[in-house]
N, C-alpha and C positions, 0 to 999 in steps of 0.2 A: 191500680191506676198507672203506675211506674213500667208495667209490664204494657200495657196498652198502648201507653205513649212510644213507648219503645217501637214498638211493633209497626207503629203508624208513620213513626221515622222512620223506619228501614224500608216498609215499602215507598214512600216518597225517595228514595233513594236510588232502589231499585226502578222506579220510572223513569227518575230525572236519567239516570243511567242509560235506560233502555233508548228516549229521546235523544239521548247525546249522540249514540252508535248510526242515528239517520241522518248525521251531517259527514258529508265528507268535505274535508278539505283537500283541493289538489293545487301541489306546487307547479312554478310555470319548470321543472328542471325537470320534473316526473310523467310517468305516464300513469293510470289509472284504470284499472280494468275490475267492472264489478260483475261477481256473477252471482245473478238473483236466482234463486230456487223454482224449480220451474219453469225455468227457460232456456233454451239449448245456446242459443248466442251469446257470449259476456259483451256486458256493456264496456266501451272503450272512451274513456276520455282525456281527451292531448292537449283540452287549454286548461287555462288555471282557473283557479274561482271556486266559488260555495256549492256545493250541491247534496243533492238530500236520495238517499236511498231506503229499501228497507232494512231494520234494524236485525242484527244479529240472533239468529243463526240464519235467518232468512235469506241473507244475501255475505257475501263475503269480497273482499277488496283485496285487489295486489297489484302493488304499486314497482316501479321499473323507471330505473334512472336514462333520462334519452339523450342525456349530453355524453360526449365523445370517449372516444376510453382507448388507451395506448396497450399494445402487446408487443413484447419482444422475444424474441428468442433467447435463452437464458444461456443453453449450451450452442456447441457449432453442428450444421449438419452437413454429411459428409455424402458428396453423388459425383460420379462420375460421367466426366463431360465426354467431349464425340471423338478424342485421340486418348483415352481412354484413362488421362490424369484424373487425380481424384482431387476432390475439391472442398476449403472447406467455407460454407455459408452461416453469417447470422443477418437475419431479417428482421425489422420491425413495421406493423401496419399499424393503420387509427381507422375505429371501427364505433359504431354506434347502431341501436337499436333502428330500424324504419318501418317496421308492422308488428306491433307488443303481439297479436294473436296469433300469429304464426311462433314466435318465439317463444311464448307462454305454450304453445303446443308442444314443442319441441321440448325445451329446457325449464320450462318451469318457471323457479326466479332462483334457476342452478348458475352464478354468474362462471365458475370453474367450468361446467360442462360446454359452456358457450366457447371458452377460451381454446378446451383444449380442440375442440371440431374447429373453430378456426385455425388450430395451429397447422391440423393436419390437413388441412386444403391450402393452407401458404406453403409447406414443406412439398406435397406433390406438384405444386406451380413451379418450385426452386429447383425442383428435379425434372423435372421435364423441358424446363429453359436450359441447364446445362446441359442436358444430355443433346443437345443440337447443337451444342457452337465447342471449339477448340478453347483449348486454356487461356490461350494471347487473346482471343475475341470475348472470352468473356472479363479478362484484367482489363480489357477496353472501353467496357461500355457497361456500366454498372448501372445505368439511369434505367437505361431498358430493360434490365431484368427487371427493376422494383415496377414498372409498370407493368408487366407483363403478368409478375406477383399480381399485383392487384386484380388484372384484368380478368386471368384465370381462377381465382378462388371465388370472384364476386360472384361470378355464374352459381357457386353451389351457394355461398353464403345468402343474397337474395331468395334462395328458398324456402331460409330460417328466420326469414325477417330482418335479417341481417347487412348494413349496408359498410363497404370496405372504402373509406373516402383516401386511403393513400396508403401506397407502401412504398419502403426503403429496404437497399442496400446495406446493412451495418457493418460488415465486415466479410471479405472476400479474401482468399488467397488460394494454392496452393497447398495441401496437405499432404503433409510426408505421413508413410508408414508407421506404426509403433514402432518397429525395430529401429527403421532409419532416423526416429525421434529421438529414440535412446544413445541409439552410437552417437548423433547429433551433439545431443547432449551432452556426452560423457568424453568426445572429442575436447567439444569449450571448456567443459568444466577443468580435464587434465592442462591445457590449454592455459587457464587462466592460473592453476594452479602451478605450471612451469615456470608464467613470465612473474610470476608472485618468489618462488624462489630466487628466480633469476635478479629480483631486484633488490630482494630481502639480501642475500649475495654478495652483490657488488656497492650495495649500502654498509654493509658490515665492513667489506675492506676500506671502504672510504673512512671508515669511523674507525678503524684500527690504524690506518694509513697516517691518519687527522692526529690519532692520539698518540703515535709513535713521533710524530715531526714535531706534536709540543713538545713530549718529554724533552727530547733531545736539544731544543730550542731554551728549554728550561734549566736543564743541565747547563749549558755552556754558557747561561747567562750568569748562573750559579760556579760556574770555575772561572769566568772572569773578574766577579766582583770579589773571590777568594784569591783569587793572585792579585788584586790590585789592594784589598786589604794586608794581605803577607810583603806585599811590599811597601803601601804605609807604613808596616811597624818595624819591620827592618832598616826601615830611616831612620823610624823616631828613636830603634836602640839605638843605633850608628851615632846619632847625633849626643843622645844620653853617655853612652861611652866615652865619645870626645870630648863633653862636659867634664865628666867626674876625671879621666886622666886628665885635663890642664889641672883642676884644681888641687888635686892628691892622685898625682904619681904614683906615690907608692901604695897608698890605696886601693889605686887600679889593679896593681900587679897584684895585690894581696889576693883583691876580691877574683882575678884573673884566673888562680893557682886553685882557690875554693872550685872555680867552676871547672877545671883537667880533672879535681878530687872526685866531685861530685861525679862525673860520668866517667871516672874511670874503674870507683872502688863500688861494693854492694851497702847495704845498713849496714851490717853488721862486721864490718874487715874495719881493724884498729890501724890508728895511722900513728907514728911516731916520727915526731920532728925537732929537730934543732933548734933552739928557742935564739941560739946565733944566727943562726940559718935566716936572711931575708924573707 
């Protein structure tokens, strides 16, 4: 009973399934191409809304975004214009699908293989605009290349289904040589590494300069306030001295005579005196 049941779910399942595969839904962003078995032309459809096909494997669906889509050039490409400077370009166009059958011919739903055949029909438009005009004509007028980009690639792109609603300009200049990149380079680099010395340098001497004018600034503030201390105390003995000889005379002289002993004899030299003796 339990196996029957089983069974009789699985095929309501498998129906319900099979039933679901004949509704298509399409977005209003997408396109819609069904190709039913048995028939040479896929069905194409561009609005939005419910629709019903037959179910799988019978027919098969593939869908293709038709809103806009930006490409740039990632590196620089390098052609040489009509005085025979070499130049370097980066392009970007804005491109969108406008016949899904032609492009489903072509690429599939390969969106990479679209990219790169457009690249190579913007790069021969980029190449063929400069090879006719001078370096100064074309740093001049960079509007007209990007139209001309356009103008030129659309012709092949339109045959891919392909419509090119704008190109630009991204970046134009003059290209130097590898070599003359190098030296280039290796001029600024020594260049930038001269005035780096040059200033590491004459910073150092400023800060040895700096630091030699304190010391000495520091010194002399330091032997002023030592001679002006050594002359405080040479008063205050002066004045001490004058004190103790008014009061004891003989005193003075006693202590007077200690002090000729003391810096005349070593520790250890014996002094013999006259206890008459003043």
């Amino acid at each position: 009973m339990n196996r029957l049941i089983t069974g009789v779910m699985t095929l309501i399942a498998l129906i319900l399934i099979w039933i679901a595969s004949t509704v298509l839904i399409v977005d209003q962003r997408t396109y819609a191409i069904v190709s039913t078995l048995g028939k040479a032309q896929p069905r194409l459809i561009h609005t939005p809304g419910l629709y019903f096909k037959w179910p799988f494997p019978f027919a098969q669906v593939l869908t293709l975004d038709k809103r806009m889509r930006a490409l740039n050039r990632a590196d620089v490409l390098r052609a040489r214009c009509a005085d025979q400077k070499e130049m370097g370009i980066q392009w970007g166009i804005q491109w969108r699908i406008m016949e899904p059958r032609l492009y489903i011919r072509r690429f599939g739903n390969d969106l990479r293989r679209a990219e790169l055949q457009l690249s190579e029909y913007a790069d021969a438009a980029a190449r063929a605009f400069i090879s006719r005009r001078s370096a100064a004509q074309l740093m001049a007028e960079n509007d007209p290349m990007g139209r001309a980009i356009r103008e030129r690639a659309m012709v092949e792109a339109r045959k891919l289904g392909i419509e090119i609603t704008d190109a630009r300009v991204i970046r134009l200049n003059a290209h130097m040589e590898d070599t003359d990149v190098s030296a280039h380079m290796e001029a600024q680099y020594q260049q930038a590494a001269n005035r780096l010395r040059s200033a590491g340098a004459l910073e150092a001497a400023d800060i040895r300069a700096s630091a030699q004018k304190e010391r000495e600034a520091h010194l002399a503030q330091a032997y002023r306030q030592a001679q002006r201390l050594k002359g405080e105390g040479d008063a205050q003995a002066a004045l001490i001295e004058a004190d103790v000889y008014k009061r004891d005379p003989q005193f003075y002289r006693f202590y007077k005579k200690l002090e000729i002993y003391r810096k005349s004899f070593g520790a250890h030299d014996v002094i013999i005196d006259s206890l008459e003796h003043e």
